[in-house]
C-alpha positions in Angstrom: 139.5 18.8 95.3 140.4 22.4 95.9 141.9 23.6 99.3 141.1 26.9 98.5 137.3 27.8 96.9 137.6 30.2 94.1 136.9 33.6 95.0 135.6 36.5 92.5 138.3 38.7 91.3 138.4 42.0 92.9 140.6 44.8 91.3 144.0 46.0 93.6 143.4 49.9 94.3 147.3 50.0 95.7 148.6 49.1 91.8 149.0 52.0 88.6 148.3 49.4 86.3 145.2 46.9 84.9 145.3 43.5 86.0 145.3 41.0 83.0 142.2 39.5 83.2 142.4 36.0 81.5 142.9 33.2 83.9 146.4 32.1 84.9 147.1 28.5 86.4 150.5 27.6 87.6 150.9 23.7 87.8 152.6 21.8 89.7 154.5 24.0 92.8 155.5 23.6 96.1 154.4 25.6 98.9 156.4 26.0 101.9 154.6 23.4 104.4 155.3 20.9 101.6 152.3 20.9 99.5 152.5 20.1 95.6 149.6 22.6 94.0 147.9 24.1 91.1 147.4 28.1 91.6 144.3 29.9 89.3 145.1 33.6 88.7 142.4 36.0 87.7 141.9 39.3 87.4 145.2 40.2 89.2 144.3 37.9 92.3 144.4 34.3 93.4 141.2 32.9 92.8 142.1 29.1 93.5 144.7 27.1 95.5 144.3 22.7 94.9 145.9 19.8 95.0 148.2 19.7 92.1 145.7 18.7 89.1 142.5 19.1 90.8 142.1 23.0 88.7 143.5 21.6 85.5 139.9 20.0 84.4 137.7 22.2 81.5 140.5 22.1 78.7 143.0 25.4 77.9 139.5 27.6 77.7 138.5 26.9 81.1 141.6 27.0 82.8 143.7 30.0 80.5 147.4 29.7 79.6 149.0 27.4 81.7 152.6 27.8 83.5 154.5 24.4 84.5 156.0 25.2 87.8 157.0 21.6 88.5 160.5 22.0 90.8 159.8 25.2 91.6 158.9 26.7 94.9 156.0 29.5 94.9 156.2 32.5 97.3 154.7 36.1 97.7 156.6 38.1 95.8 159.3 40.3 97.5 158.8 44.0 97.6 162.0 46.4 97.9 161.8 49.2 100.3 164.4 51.3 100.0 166.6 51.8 96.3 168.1 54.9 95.3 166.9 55.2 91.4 168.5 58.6 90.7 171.9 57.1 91.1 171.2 53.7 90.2 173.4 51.9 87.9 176.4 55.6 87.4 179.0 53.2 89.2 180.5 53.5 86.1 180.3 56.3 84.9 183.0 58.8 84.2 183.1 62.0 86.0 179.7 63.5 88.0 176.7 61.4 87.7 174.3 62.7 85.1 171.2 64.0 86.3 169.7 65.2 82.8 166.1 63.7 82.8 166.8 61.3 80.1 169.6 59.3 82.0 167.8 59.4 85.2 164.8 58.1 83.4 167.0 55.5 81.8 168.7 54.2 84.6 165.4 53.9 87.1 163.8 52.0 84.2 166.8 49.8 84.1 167.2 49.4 87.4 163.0 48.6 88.2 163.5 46.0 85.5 167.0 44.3 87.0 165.0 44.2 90.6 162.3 42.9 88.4 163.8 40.1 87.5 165.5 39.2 90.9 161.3 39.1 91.6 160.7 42.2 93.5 157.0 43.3 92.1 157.1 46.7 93.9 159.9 49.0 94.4 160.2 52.2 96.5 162.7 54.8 95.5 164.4 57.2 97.2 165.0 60.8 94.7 166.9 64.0 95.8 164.7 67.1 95.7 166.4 70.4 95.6 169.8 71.7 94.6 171.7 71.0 91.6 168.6 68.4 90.8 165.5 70.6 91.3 162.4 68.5 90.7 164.1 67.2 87.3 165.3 63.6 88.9 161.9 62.8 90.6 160.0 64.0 87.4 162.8 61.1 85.4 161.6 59.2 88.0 158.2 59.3 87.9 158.3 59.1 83.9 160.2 55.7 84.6 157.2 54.6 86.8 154.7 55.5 83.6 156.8 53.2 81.4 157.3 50.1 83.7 152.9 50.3 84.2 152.0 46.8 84.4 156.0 45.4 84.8 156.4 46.7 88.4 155.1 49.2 90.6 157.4 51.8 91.4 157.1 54.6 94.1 159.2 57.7 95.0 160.6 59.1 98.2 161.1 62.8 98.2 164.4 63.6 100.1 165.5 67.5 100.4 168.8 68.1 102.0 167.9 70.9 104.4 164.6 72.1 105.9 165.5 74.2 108.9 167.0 78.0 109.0 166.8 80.2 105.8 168.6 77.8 103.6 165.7 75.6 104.5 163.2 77.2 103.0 163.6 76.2 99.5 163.8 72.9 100.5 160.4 72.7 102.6 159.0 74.6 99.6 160.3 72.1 96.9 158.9 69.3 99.4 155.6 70.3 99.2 156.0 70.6 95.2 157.4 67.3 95.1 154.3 65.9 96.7 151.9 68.2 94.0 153.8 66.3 91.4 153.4 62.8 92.7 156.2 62.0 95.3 154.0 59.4 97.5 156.3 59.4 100.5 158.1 61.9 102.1 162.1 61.7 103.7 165.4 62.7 103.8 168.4 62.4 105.6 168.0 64.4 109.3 171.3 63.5 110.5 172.6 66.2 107.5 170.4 69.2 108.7 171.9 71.4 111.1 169.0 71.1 113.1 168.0 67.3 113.1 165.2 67.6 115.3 163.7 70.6 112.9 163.8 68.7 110.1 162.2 65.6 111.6 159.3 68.2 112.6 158.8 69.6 108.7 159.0 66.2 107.4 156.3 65.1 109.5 154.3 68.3 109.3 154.4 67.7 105.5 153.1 64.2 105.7 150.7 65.4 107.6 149.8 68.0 105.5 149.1 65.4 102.1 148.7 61.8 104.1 151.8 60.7 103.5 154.3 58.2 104.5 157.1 59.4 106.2 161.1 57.6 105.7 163.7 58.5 107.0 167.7 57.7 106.6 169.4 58.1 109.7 172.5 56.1 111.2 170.8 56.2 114.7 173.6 56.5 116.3 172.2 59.7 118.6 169.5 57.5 121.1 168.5 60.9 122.4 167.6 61.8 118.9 165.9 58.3 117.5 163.5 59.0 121.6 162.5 62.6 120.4 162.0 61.1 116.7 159.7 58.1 118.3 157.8 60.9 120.3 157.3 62.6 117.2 156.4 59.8 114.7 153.7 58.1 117.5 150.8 57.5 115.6 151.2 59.0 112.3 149.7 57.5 109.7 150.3 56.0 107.2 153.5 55.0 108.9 157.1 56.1 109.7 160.3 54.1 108.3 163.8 54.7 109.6 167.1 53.2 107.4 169.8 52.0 107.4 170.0 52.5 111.1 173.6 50.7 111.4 174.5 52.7 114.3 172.1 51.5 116.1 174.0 48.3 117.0 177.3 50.3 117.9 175.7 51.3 120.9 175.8 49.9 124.5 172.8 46.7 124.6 170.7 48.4 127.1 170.7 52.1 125.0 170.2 49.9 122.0 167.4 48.0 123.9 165.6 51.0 124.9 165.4 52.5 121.8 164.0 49.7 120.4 161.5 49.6 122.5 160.7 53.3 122.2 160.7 52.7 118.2 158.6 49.8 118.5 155.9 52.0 121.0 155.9 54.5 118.4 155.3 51.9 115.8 157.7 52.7 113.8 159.3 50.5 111.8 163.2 49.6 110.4 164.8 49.0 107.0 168.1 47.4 107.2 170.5 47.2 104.0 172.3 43.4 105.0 173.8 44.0 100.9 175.3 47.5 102.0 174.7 51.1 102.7 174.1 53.6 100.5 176.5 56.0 102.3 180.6 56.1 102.3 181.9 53.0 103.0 182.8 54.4 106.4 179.1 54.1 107.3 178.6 50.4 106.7 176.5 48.0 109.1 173.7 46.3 109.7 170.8 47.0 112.0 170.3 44.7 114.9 167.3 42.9 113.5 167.5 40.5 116.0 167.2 42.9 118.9 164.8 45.1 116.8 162.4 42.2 116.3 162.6 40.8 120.0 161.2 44.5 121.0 158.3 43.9 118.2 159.7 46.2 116.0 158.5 45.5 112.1 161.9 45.3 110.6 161.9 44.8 106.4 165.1 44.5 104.2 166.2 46.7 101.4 168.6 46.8 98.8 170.5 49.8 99.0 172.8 51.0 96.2 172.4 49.3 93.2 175.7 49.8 91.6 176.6 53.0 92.4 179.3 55.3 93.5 178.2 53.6 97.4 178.0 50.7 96.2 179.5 49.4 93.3 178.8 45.7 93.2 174.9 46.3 94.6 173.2 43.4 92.9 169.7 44.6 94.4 168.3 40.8 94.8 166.0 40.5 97.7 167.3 36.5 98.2 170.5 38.1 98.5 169.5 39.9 101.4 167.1 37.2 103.2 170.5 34.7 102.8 172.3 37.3 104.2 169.7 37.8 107.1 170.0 34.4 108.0 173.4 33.5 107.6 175.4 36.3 109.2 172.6 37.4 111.1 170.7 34.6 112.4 167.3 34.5 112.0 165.8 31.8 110.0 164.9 31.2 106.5 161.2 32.0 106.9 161.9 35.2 109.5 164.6 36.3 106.6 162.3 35.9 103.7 159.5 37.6 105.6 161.6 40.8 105.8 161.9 41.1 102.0 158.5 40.3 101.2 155.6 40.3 104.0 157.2 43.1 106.2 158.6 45.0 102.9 154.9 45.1 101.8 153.6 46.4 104.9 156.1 49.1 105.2 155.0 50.0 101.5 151.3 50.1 102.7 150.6 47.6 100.2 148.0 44.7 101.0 149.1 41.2 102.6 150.2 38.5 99.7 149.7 34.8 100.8 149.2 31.9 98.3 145.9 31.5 99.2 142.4 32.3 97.3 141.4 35.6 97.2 145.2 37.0 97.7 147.1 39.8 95.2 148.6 37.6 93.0 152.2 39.0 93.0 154.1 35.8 93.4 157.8 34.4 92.7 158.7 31.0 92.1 162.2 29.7 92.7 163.9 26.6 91.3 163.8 24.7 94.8 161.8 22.1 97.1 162.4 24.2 100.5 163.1 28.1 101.5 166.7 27.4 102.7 167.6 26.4 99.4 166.0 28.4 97.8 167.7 31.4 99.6 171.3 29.4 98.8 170.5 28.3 95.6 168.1 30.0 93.6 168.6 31.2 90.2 165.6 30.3 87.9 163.1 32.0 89.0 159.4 33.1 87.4 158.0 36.1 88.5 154.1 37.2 88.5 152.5 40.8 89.2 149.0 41.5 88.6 147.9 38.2 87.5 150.6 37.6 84.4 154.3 36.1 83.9 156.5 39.5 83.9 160.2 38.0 83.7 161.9 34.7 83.7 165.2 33.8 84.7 166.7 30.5 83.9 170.5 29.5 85.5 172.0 25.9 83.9 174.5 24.1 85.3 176.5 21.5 83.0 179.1 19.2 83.9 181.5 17.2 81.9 180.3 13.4 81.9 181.5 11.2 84.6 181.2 7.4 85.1 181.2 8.6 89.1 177.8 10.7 88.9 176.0 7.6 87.0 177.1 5.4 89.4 176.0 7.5 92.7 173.1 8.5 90.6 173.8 12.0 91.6 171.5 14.8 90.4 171.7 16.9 87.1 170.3 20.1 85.7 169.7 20.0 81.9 168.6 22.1 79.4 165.5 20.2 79.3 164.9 20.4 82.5 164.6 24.1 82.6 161.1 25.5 82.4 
């Protein structure tokens, strides 16, 4: 019988594109506590969780196409909170970067479609506003996020370099364009203004202004800066993000403590980069997530570069990041997924994905029985936004016969095997 009753299909306001409406059922995965299940998909949501082959009755009509998940372990889908798709994939790229609309537009697609594949669903990207790049990289990037309608969901950061004094003008001007033109969240990098605590204020008085989320990069290395940045951000909705915030653990425990607890009063909340900055490598560290979390601070985990001049080996995997949460960092498998998917979709404003009825279905399956190995091990992976199958990746591993394996009866990965 079903654990979950089906539920009627109710359309996701937070996604660009239609849900596919034909039913869905996934047969045959594992859930975290241990359970083997069938999953019904309609109309971009959940609509049933059973036993495996209790939702398989009523024929192919009934039940829609079917995907066999046997071996595989199903989870919400990560979400990536903080990419940089301007500069995405230029790490090799001779001379300047390009910033001519047509490779910006070309390398965010690529990009949204790599992360894709890694399973991240919904991606949030930080574009440079002003100078040299006008409002032509954020209209590339927002082109990109036409063409990848019903692939991924893809949102944009505005980040101007200066606000403050007379060469700040532009800027706050070309802020409040970028918003007109479809920039959902509005940032930057304070720590470059001359007048840090300025820009924080027109940042906020912008997001104010349109609604708008507000996310900033800072090393937070000043504490008397992150207080009067808390003070500000207290209560604005929809929500305040700081990144990468690796300074934060250079300083004394009690500073750092205190300033946790003043970030997590203000509820805001932290995007660390465990795969590496998106600054010189001079700049490079990790948030104390541990620390952070103790104070209740919601702490999500981004990506960073993805192959650029930063970074140029950024593979942008979310798995990549959770392993690296837990095993240089500590926290455990479950606390280091929930950073790149749970928290990551709350500090997108997007709505809570569990497998259960009723749910978004944006889900990833990986080739696995439990989240630790998952998080070591795992390559194959199906991913599923709105309701469909949007990538596949399949990783075999072959070894030469040996009269040793038969004998232990060791296990082995075929080509068959691989769904």
């Amino acid at each position: 019988m079903p654990d979950s009753q089906p539920q009627p299909p109710q359309p996701s306001s937070s996604s660009p594109g239609p849900a596919d409406p034909s039913p869905l059922l996934l047969c045959g995965a594992r859930l975290t506590d241990g359970r083997t299940v069938d999953v019904r998909l309609v109309g971009g949501r959940i609509e049933a969780v059973g036993t495996a082959g209790s939702l398989a009755s009523g024929g192919t009509r009934a039940c829609g196409a079917r995907v066999d998940l046997g071996g595989y372990l199903l989870l919400p889908a990560p979400a990536e909170p903080h990419t940089h798709a301007d500069t995405a994939l230029s790490a090799d790229t001779e001379g300047p970067v390009s910033y001519e609309p047509r490779d910006v537009q070309r390398r965010a697609t690529e990009a949204a479609l790599l992360q894709l594949g890694h399973g991240t669903t919904a991606v949030r990207a930080h574009v440079r506003v002003g100078d040299v790049q006008g409002l032509g990289a954020l209209a590339a990037v927002l082109q990109a996020r036409r063409a990848l309608r019903g692939l991924a969901e893809l949102t944009t950061v505005a980040m101007p370099r200066v606000l403050t004094g007379a060469a700040g003008a532009d800027g706050l001007a070309m802020l409040r364009d970028a918003v007109k033109m479809g920039a959902s969240v509005v940032g930057g990098r304070p720590d470059l203004d001359p007048d840090p605590a300025g820009y924080v204020e027109a940042v906020l008085e912008v997001a104010s202004e349109h609604g708008c989320p507000v996310d900033l990069h800072t090393d937070a290395g000043d504490p008397a800066r992150l207080a009067r940045l808390a003070a500000m951000a207290g209560g604005l909705r929809p929500g305040v993000s700081l990144s990468p915030c690796g300074d934060l653990g250079r300083l004394p425990s009690e500073v750092a403590s205190r300033t946790a607890d003043q970030l997590a009063a203000a509820g805001v909340s932290v995007v660390c980069l465990p795969q590496g900055g998106c600054g010189g490598v001079d700049r490079r560290g990790a948030a104390p997530v541990r620390l952070l979390r103790a104070a209740g601070v919601r702490v999500a985990a981004g990506s960073g570069a993805l192959r650029d001049v930063s970074n140029p080996v950024g593979r942008g995997d979310p798995l990549e990041a959770a392993f690296l949460l837990a095993s240089r960092y500590g926290l455990a498998p479950e606390e280091a997924y929930d950073a790149v998917s749970g928290s990551a979709r709350a500090v997108l404003g997007l709505p809570e994905v569990r497998v259960e009825a009723g749910f978004p279905a944006e889900l990833l399956a990986v080739r696995g029985d439990r989240l630790a190995g998952a998080l070591s091990l795992g390559y194959s992976r199906v991913v599923v936004h709105q309701g469909r199958v949007v990538a596949r990746t399949s990783a075999v591993r072959e070894y030469c016969s040996s009269a040793t394996s038969v004998e232990l009866g060791l296990p082995r990965q075929g080509r068959g095997e691989v769904s």
